[in-house]
KOLDO-740910 format. One record per residue (C-alpha): residue number from 0; residue in one letter; x, y negated, z negated. Coordinates in nm, 3 decimals. Example, Ala and Ser with C-alpha at 12.3 -4.5 7.8 and 13.67 -1.06 7.14 Angstrom:
2
n = 0, res = A, east = 1.230, north = 0.450, up = -0.780 $
n = 1, res = S, east = 1.367, north = 0.106, up = -0.714 $
//
This chain:
115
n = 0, res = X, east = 0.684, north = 3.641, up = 1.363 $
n = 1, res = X, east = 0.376, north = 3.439, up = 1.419 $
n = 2, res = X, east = 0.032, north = 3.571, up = 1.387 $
n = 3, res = X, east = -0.297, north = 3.411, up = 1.477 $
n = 4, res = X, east = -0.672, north = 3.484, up = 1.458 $
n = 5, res = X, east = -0.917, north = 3.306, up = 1.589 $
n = 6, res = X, east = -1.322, north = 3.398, up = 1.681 $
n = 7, res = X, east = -1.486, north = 3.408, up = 1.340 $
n = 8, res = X, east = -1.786, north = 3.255, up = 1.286 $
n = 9, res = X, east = -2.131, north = 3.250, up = 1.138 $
n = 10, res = X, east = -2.348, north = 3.480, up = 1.232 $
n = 11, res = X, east = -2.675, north = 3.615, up = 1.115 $
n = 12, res = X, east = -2.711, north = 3.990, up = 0.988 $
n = 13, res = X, east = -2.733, north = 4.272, up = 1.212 $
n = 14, res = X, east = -2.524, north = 4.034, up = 1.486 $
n = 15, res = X, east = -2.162, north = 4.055, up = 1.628 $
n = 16, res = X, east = -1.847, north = 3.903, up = 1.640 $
n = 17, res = X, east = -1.509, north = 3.991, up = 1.797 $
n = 18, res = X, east = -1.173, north = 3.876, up = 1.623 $
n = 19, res = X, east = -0.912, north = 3.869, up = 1.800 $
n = 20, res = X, east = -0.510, north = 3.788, up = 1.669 $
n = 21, res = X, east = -0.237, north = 3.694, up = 1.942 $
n = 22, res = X, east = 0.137, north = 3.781, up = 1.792 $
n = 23, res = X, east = 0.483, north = 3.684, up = 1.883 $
n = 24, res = X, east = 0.790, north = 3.703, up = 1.735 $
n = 25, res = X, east = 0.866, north = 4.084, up = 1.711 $
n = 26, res = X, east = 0.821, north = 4.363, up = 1.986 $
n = 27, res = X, east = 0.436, north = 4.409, up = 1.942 $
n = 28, res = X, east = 0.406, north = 4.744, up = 2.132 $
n = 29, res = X, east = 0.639, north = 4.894, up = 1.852 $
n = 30, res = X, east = 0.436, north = 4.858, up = 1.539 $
n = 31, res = X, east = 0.136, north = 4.933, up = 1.387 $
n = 32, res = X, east = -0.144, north = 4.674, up = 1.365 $
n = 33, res = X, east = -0.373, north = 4.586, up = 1.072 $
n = 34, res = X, east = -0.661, north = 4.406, up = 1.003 $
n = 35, res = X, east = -0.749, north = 4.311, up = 0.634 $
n = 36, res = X, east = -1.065, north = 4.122, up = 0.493 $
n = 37, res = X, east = -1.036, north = 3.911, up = 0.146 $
n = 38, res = X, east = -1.377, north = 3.805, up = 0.035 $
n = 39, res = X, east = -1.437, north = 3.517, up = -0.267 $
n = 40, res = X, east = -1.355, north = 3.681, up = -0.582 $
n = 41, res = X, east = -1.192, north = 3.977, up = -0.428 $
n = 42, res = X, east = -0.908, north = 4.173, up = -0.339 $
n = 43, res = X, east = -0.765, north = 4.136, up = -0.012 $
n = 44, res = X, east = -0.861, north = 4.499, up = 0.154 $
n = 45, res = X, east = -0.715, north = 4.718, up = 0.467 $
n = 46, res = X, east = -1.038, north = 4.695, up = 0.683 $
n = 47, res = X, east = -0.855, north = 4.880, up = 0.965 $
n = 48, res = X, east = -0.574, north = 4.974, up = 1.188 $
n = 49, res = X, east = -0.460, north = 5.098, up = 1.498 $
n = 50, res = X, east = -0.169, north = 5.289, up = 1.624 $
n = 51, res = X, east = 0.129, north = 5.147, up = 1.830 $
n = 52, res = X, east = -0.029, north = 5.296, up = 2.166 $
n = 53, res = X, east = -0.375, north = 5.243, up = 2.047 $
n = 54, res = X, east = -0.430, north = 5.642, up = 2.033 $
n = 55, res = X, east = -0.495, north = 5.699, up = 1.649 $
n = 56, res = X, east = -0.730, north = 5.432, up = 1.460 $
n = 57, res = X, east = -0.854, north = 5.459, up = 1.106 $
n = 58, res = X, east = -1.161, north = 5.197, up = 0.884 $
n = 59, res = X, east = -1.276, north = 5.134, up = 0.587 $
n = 60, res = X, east = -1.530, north = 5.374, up = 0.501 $
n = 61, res = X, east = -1.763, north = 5.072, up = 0.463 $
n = 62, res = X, east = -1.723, north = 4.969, up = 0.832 $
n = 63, res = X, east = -1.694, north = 5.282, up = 1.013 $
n = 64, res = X, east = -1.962, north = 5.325, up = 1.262 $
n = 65, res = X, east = -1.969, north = 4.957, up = 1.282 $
n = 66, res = X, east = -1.647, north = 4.837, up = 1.377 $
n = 67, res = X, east = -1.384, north = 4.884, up = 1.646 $
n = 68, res = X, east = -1.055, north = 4.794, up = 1.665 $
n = 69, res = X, east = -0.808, north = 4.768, up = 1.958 $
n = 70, res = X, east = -0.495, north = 4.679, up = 2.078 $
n = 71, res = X, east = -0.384, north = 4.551, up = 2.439 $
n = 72, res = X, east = -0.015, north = 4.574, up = 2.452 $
n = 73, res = X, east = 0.037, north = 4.405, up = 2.787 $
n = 74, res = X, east = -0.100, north = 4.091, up = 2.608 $
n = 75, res = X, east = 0.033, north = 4.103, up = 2.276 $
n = 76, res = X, east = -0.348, north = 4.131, up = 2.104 $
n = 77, res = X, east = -0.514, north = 4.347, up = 1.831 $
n = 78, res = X, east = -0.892, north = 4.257, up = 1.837 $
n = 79, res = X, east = -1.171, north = 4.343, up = 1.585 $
n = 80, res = X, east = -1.501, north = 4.435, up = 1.758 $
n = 81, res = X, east = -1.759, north = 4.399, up = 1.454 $
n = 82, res = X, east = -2.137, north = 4.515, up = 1.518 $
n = 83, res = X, east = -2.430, north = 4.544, up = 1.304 $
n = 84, res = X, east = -2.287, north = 4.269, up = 1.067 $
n = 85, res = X, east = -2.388, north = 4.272, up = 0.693 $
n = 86, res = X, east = -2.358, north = 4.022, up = 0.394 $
n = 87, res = X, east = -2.097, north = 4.222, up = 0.286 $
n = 88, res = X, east = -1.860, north = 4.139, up = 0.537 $
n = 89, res = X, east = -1.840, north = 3.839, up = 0.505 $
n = 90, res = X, east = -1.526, north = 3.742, up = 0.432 $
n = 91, res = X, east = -1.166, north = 3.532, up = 0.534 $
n = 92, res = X, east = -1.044, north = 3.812, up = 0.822 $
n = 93, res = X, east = -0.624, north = 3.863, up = 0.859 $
n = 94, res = X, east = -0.439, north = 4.001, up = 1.128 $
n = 95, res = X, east = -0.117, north = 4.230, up = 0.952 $
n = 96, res = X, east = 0.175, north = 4.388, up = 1.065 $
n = 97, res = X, east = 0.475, north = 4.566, up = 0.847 $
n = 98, res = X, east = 0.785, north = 4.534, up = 0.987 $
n = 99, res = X, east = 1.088, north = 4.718, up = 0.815 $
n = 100, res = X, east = 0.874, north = 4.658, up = 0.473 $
n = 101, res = X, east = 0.759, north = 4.303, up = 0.508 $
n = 102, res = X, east = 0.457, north = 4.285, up = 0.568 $
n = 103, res = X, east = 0.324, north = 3.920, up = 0.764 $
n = 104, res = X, east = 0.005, north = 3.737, up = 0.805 $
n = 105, res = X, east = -0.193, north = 3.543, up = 0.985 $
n = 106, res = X, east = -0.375, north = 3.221, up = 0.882 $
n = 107, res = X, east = -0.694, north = 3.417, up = 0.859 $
n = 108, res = X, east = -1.014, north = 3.363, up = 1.041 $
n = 109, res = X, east = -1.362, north = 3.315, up = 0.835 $
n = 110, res = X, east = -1.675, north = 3.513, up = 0.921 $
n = 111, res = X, east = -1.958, north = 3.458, up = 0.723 $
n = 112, res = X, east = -2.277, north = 3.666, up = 0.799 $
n = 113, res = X, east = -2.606, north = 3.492, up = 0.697 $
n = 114, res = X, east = -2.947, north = 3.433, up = 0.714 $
//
């Protein structure tokens, strides 16, 4: 299972970024996909996810409205669409999926929002 994120980035608040992880290794189109934020000092936290067809996503009360994930299954992808960016998010960003109860990461990708 690999797992890698890339388009982070600093970016000034109230701007955009899109994440986006490419995985191998398993059948992609199968599982449920995850994105999790860990920011200095904190716990790692489920920032949201997206169904194995892409039909049912759920967020983080603190990023609904803002963010917007998807999937493209054809291309083995989950990307994080992230609007309206705050201090607050800033943060190392992971791609996750659980497969039979192991759950695997990514390397992470940093976003920092800033002025």
């Amino acid at each position: 299972v690999q797992l890698v994120e890339s388009g982070g980035g600093l970016v000034q608040p109230g701007g955009s970024l899109r994440l986006s992880c490419a995985a191998s290794g398993f059948t992609f189109s199968s599982y449920n996909m995850r994105w999790y934020r860990q920011a200095p000092g904190k716990e790692r936290e489920l920032v949201a996810g997206v169904s194995r067809f892409g039909g049912i996503t759920n967020y983080v009360d603190s990023v609904k409205g803002r963010f917007t994930i998807s999937r493209d299954n054809a291309k083995n992808t989950v990307s994080l669409q992230m609007s309206s960016l705050k201090l607050e998010d800033t943060a190392v960003y992971y791609c996750n999926v659980n497969l039979l109860g192991s759950d695997y990461w990514g390397q992470g990708t940093q976003v920092t929002v800033s002025s």
